[in-house]
Every structure is written in C-alpha cells, then in structure tokens.
N, C-alpha and C positions, 0 to 999 in steps of 0.2 A: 528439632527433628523435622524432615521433610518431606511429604508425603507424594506420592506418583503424581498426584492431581496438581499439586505444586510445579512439577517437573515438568510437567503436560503442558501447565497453563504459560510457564518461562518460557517455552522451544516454540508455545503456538506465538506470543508476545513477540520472542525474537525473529520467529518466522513475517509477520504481518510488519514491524517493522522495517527488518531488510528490503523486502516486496517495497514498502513506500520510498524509502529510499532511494530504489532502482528507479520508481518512477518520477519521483524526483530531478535524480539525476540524469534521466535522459529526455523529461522535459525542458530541462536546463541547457542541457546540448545541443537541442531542436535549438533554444529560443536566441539561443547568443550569438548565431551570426542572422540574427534579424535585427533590420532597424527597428522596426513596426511590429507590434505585436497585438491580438485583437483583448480585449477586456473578455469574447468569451473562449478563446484561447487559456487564459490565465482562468477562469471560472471554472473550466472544466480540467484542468490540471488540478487546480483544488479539489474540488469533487471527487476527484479519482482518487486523492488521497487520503480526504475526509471517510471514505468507502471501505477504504483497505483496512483505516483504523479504527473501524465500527465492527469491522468484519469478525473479530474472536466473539462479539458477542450472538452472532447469527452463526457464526460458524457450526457447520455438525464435525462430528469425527469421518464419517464416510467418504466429504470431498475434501477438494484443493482450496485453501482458503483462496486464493484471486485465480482466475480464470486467466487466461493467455490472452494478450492483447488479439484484436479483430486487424 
C-alpha cells in the first residue's frame, strides 16, 4: 500500500530529474557545435546538476524546486 508521502516524494523525484535532464540536454546543445570547450564550462554544468539533484533533500513544499535560468 502506498502512502501520499510516497506519491509526493515519486512526482518530486520525477520532477528534479526531468529538470536535470533539460539541463543536461541543453548544455549539450550549447556544447556541440563547439570546438573548444573550457574545463569550467563543463565544471559548472556539473554543478547545476549535482544541485538539482540534492535539491528534494532542501526542498520545502512552498517553492519551485529549481528556479529559472538567469
């Protein structure tokens, strides 16, 4: 049997995954008609995804887990 808090924690899981993914895939898209790519290019790609998927554990219920690109 499965409990709301179950249900909660799946959509937030599926939510922070999809999120990384996008960003994933559209630093991917940046990066591939580049020859040159800088090491903190790639550092802070990481980072942003390392972020996203730390984030259910920081997350409240009041916000948006990832905030809108700058």
């Amino acid at each position: 049997m499965t409990t709301a808090g179950d249900v909660d924690s799946k959509v937030i899981d599926e939510a922070v995954i999809d999120e990384a993914l996008r960003l994933i895939d559209g630093g991917l898209a940046d990066l591939l008609h580049r020859e040159l790519v800088s090491t903190d290019e790639i550092s802070d790609l990481l980072l942003d995804v390392r972020m996203l998927l730390t984030a259910p554990e920081m997350a409240s219920d009041s916000g948006p887990l990832v905030e809108a690109p700058a």
